[in-house]
C-alpha positions as CSV (number, residue, x, y, z in Angstrom):
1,X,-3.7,24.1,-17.4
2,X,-6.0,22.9,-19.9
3,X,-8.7,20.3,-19.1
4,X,-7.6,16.5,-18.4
5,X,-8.9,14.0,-21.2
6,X,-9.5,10.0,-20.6
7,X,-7.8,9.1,-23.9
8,X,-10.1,7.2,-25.7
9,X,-10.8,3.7,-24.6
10,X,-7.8,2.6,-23.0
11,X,-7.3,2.6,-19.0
12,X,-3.5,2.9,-19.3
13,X,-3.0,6.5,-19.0
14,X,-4.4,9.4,-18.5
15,X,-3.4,13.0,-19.5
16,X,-3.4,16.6,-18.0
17,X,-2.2,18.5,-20.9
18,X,-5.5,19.4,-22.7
19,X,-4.1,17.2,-25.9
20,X,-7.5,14.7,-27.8
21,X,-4.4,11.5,-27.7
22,X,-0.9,10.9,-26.9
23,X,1.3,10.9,-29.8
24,X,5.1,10.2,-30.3
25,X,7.2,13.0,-28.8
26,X,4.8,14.3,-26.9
27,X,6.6,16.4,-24.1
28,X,4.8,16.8,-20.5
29,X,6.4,18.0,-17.3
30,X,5.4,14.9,-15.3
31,X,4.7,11.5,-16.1
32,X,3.4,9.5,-12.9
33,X,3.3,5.9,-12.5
34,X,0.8,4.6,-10.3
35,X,-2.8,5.2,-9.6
36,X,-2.6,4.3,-6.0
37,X,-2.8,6.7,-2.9
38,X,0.4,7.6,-3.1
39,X,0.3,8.2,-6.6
40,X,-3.4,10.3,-6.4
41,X,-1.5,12.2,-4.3
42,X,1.3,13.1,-6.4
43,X,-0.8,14.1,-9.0
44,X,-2.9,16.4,-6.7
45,X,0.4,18.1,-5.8
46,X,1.8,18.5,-9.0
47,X,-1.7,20.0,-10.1
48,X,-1.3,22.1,-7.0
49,X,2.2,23.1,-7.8
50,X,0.8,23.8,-11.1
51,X,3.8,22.4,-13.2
52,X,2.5,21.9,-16.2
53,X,1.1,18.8,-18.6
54,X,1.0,15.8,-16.4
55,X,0.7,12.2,-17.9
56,X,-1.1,9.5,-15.7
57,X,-0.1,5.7,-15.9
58,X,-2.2,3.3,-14.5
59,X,-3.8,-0.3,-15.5
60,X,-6.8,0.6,-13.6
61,X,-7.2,3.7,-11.5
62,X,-9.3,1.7,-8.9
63,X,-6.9,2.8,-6.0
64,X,-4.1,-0.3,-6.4
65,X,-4.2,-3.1,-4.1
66,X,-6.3,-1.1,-1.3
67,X,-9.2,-1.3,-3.4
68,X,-8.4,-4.6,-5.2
69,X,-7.4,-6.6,-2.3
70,X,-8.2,-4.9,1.2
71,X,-11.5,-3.8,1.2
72,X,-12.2,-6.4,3.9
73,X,-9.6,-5.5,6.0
74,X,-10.5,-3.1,8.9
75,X,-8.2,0.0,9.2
76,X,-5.3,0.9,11.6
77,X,-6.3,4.5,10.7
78,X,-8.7,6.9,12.4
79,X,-11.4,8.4,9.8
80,X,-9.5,12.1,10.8
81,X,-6.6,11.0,8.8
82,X,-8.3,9.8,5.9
83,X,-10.2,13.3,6.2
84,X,-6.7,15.2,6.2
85,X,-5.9,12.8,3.4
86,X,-9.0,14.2,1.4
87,X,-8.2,17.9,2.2
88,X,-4.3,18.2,1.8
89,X,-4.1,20.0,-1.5
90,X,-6.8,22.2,-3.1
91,X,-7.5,20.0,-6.2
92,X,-8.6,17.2,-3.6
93,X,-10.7,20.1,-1.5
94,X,-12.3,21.0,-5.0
95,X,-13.5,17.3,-5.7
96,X,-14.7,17.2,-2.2
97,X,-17.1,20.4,-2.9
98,X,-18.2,19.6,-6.5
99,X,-18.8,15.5,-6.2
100,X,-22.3,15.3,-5.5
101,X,-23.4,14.2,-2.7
102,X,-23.7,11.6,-0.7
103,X,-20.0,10.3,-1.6
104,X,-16.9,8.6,0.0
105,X,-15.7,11.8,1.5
106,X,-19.1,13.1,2.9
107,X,-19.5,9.2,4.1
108,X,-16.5,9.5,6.4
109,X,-17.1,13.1,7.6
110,X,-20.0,11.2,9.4
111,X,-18.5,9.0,11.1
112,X,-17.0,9.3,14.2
113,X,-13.9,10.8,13.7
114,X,-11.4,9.3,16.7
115,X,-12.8,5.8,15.3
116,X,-11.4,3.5,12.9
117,X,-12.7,2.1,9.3
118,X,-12.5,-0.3,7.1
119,X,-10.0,0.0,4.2
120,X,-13.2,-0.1,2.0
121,X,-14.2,3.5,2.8
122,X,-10.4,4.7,2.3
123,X,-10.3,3.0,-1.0
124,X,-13.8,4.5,-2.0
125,X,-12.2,7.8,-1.2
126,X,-9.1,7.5,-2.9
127,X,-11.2,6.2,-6.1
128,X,-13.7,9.7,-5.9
129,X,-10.7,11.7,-6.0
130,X,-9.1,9.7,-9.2
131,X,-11.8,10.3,-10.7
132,X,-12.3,13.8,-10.3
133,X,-9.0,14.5,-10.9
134,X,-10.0,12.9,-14.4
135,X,-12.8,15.8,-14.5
136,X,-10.3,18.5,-12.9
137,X,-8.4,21.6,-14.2
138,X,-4.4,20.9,-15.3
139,X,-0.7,23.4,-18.3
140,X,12.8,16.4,-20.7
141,X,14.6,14.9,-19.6
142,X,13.0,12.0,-19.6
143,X,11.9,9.4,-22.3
144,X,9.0,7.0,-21.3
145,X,7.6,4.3,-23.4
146,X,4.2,3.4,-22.8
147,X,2.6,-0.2,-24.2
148,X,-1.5,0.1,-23.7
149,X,-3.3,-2.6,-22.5
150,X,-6.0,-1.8,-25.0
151,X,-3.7,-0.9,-28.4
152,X,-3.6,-3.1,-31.1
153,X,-0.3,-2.4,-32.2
154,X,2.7,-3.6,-30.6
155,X,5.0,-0.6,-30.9
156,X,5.2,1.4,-27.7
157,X,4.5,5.1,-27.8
158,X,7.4,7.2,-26.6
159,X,7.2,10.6,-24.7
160,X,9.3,12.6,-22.9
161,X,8.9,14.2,-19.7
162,X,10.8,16.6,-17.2
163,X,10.3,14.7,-14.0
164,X,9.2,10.8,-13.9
165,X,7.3,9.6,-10.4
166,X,7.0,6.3,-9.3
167,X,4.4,5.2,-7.5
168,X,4.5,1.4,-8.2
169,X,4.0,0.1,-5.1
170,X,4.8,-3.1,-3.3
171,X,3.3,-6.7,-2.7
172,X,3.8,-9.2,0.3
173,X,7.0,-11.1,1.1
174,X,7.1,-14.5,0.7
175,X,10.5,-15.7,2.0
176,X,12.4,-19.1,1.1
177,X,11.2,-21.8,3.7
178,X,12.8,-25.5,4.8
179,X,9.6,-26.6,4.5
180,X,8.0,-27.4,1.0
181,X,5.4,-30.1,1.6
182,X,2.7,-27.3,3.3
183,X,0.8,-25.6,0.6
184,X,1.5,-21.3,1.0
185,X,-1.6,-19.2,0.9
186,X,-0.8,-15.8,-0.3
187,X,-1.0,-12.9,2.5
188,X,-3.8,-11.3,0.2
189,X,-6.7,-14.0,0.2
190,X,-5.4,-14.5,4.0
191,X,-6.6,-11.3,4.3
192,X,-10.0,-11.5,2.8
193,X,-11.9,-13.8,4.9
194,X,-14.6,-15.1,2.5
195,X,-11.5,-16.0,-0.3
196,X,-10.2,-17.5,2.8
197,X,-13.0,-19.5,3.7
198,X,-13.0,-20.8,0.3
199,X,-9.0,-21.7,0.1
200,X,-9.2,-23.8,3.3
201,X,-11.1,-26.7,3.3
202,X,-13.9,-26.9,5.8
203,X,-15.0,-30.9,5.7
204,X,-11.5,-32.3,6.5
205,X,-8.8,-31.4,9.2
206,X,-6.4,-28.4,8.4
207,X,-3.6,-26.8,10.1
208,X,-2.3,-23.4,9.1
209,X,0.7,-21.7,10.1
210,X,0.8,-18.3,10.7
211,X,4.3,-16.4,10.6
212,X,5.2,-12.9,11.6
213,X,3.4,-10.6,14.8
214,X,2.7,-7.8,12.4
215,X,-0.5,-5.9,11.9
216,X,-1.7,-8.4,9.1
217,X,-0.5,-11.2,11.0
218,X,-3.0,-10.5,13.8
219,X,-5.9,-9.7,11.3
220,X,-4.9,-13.2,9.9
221,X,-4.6,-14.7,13.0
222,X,-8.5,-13.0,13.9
223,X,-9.5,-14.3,10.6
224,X,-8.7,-17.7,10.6
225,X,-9.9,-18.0,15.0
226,X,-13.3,-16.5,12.7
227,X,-13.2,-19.5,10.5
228,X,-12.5,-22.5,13.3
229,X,-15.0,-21.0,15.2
230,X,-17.9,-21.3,13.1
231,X,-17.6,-22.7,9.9
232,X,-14.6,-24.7,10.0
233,X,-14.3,-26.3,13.2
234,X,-11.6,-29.0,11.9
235,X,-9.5,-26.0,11.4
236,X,-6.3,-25.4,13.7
237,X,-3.8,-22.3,13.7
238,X,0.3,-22.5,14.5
239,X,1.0,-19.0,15.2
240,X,5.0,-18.9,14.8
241,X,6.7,-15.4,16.4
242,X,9.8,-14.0,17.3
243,X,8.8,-11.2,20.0
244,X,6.1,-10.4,21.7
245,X,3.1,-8.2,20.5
246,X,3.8,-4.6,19.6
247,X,1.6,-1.5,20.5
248,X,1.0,1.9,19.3
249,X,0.9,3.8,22.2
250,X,-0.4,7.5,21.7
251,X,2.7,9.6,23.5
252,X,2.4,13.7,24.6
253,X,1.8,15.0,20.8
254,X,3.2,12.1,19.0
255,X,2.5,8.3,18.3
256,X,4.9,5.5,19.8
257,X,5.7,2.8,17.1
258,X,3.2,4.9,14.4
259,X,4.4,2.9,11.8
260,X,5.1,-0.5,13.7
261,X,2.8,-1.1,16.2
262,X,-0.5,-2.6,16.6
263,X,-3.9,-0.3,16.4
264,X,-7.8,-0.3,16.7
265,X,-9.6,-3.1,16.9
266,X,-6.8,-5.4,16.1
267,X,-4.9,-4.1,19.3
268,X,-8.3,-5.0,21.2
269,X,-8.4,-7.7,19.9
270,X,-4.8,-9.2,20.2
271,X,-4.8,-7.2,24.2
272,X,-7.7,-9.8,25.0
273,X,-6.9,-13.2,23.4
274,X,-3.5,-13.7,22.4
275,X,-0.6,-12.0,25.4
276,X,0.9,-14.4,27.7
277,X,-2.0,-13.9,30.5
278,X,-4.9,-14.1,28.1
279,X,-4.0,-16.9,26.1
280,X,-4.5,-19.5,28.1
281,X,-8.2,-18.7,29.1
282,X,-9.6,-17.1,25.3
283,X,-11.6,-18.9,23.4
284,X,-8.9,-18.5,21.3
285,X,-6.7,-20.8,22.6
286,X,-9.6,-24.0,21.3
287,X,-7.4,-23.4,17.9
288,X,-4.3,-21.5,18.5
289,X,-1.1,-22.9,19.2
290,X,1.1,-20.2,19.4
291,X,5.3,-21.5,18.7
292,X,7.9,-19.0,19.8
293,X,10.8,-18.7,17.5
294,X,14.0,-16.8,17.0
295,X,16.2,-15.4,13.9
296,X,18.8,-18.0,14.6
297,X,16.6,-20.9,15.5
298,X,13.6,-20.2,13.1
299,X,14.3,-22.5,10.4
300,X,15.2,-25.3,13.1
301,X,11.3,-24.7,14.7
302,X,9.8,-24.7,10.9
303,X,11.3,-27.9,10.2
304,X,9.9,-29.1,14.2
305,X,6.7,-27.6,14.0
306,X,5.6,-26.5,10.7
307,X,5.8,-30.0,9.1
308,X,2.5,-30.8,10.5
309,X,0.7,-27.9,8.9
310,X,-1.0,-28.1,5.6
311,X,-1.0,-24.3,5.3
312,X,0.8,-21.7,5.6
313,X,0.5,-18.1,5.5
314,X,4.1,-15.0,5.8
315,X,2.9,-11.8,7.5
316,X,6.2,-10.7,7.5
317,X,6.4,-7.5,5.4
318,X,6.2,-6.3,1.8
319,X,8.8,-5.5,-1.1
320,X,8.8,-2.9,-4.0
321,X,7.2,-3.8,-6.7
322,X,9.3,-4.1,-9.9
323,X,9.9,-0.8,-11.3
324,X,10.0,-0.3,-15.4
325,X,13.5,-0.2,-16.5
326,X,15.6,2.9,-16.3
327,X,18.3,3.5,-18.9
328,X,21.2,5.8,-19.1
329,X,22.7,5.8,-22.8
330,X,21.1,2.6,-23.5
331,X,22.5,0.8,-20.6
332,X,21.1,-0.1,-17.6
333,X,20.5,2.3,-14.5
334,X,20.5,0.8,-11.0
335,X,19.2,3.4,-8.3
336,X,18.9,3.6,-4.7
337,X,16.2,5.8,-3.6
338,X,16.7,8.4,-0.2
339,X,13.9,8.6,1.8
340,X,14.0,12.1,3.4
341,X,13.7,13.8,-0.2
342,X,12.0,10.9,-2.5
343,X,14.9,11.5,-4.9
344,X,17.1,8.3,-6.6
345,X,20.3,7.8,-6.7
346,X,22.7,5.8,-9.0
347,X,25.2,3.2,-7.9
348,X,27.8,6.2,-7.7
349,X,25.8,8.2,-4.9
350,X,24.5,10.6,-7.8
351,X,21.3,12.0,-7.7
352,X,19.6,10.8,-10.9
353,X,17.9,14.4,-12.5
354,X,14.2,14.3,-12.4
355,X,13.4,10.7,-11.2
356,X,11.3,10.9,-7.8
357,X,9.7,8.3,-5.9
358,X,6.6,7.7,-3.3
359,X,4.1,5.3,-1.8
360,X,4.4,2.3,0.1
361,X,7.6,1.1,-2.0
362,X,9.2,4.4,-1.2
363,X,8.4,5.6,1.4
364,X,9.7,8.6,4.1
365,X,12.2,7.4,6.6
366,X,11.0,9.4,9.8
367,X,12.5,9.6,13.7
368,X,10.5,9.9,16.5
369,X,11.9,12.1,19.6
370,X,13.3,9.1,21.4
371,X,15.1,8.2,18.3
372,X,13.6,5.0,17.1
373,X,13.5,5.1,12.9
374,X,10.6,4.2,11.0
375,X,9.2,4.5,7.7
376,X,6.0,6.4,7.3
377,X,3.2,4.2,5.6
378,X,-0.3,5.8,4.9
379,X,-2.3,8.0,3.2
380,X,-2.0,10.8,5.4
381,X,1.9,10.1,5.7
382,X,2.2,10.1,2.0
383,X,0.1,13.2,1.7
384,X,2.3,15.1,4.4
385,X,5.7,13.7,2.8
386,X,4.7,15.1,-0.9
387,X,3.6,18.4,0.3
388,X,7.0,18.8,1.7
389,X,9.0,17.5,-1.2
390,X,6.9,18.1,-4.3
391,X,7.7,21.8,-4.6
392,X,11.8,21.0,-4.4
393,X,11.5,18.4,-7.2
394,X,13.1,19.7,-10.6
395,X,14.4,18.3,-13.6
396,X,18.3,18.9,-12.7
């Protein structure tokens, strides 16, 4: 494998094939699309697997939305993980020896290791290794057009490529509501607290509804109790639920609700000021109104209780990102992706050759030993899923 280039100006792509620019017809073994964790680690294990020219596809390669909107929000992870992250494949453990020091990696080695982070020091990580990988060793059945953001022309270069990997990740769900007089406030600036400070108006009287239990509903919840407590004291939360808070709970070699549950400092946090028992005497409760709901009432409570907000803010999930369009003689190719092997597959049950998928938008379905299904999201998780799928994947 010939040394990776940064081709020219652009920040589009990347290529591990030795080759000064990408040219029409160019043939690699792997095009990845994606410059996230997920995707970092994908090209780590292809390098690894050593399969040959590798073309990168990013807008950035600043880590995706963990660098670009989560820096601010603390981590359910503990700094171990993030280590194993670092470590998984030996192109990774070669940027960790040859970045000089100090550096992301060496940053989180100090700290204590059972303890959580911020996402900041995960991003930072993830953006040392995508750019060593830039500075790191690398050698169809697919056709990929590529459109730079910094090309003047308007014609799309076209290679083709063994296997395609996308890592395109996902954004938060915004669902339909009855209500459309409250103003929505994305879950992203919810989740940074000074772009929240700024959004919500601090001289005048303001009611936000908060909907969903989830991890980012509690750090939304925490951020906005933040806000009402010292800067915005006209400020008042509706926290709208369906069940009661979720845990993590560390089980005999295995983590209860891994995936699901609440961790860290936001578990603390939601333990002490927002159950049934605590509620009521938290300082918390000075701006929190919290408004069970149900799936079949929900919409009945919105139009009940949410009228009086002026803000609102959905902590109810995320959803794939689009994906680019796949074609199968010219016409359109719906797929399905299977989350035990990161394969597609078309709308016939097929498994479409050489397209593969991981990250947040795809990720692995997993079962814990008392049976309860989850799907693995993190950059360990993603790490441990590719290591176990990346050397099946082929072009058939």
């Amino acid at each position: 494998m010939a040394r990776s280039k940064r081709l020219g100006s652009t920040k589009c792509w990347r290529c591990f094939s030795g080759q000064a620019s990408i040219r029409n017809g160019t043939k690699y073994s792997s095009v990845v699309v994606g410059a996230g964790p997920a995707g970092t680690a994908v090209v780590g294990n292809l390098l690894e697997q050593q399969t040959g020219p590798i073309l990168w596809v990013d807008d950035l390669f600043q880590s995706g939305r963990l660098n670009k909107y989560y820096r601010e929000v603390p981590s359910n992870t503990k700094v171990k993980r993030f280590i194993s992250y670092a470590e998984g494949v030996s192109p990774f453990r070669d940027i960790a020896k040859e970045t000089p020091t100090p550096n992301a990696y060496t940053y989180l080695k100090s700290l204590n290791q059972e303890a959580t982070c911020h996402i900041a020091e995960a991003a930072d990580l993830c953006i040392m290794l995508t750019k060593g990988l830039d500075q790191s060793r690398g050698s169809g059945s697919w056709s990929v057009s590529i459109s730079s953001i910094d090309q003047k022309s308007s014609e799309p270069i076209i290679v083709a490529s063994d296997l395609l990997v996308l890592c395109t990740g996902a954004h938060p769900i915004s669902r339909p509501l009855p209500v459309t007089t409250v103003q929505e406030i994305g879950l992203d600036p919810a989740l940074n607290p000074p772009v929240l400070a700024k959004i919500i108006p601090s001289d005048s009287d303001a009611s936000v509804g908060v909907i969903g239990a989830s991890h980012s509903a509690i750090l939304v919840l925490r951020n906005l109790y933040n806000l009402a407590s010292s800067t915005h004291p006209r400020l008042r939360i509706k926290w709208f639920t369906r069940h009661a808070l979720r845990y993590a709970e560390e089980r005999d070699g295995w983590i209860f609700r891994d995936n699901t549950g609440l961790k860290g400092d936001v578990a603390v946090w939601a333990r002490e000021n927002l159950e049934e028992d605590r509620l009521p005497f938290s300082d918390v409760r000075k701006y929190l109104e919290k408004q069970p709901t149900s799936r079949e009432k929900e919409n009945e409570v919105y139009m009940q209780h949410l009228t009086s907000c002026t803000h609102v803010i959905q902590a109810v999930g995320f959803q794939p990102n689009k994906i680019p369009r796949l074609a199968r003689d010219d016409k359109s190719l719906d797929v399905s992706y299977n989350n035990r092997t990161a394969e597609f597959i078309d709308g016939e049950g097929v498994k479409v050759p050489g397209l593969y998928g991981a990250g947040i938008a795809w990720p692995e379905r997993v079962v814990d030993p008392e049976g309860n299904v989850e799907y693995a999201v993190g950059l360990l998780k993603f790490m441990n899923y590719l290591k176990r799928v990346v050397p099946e994947w082929s072009a058939r």
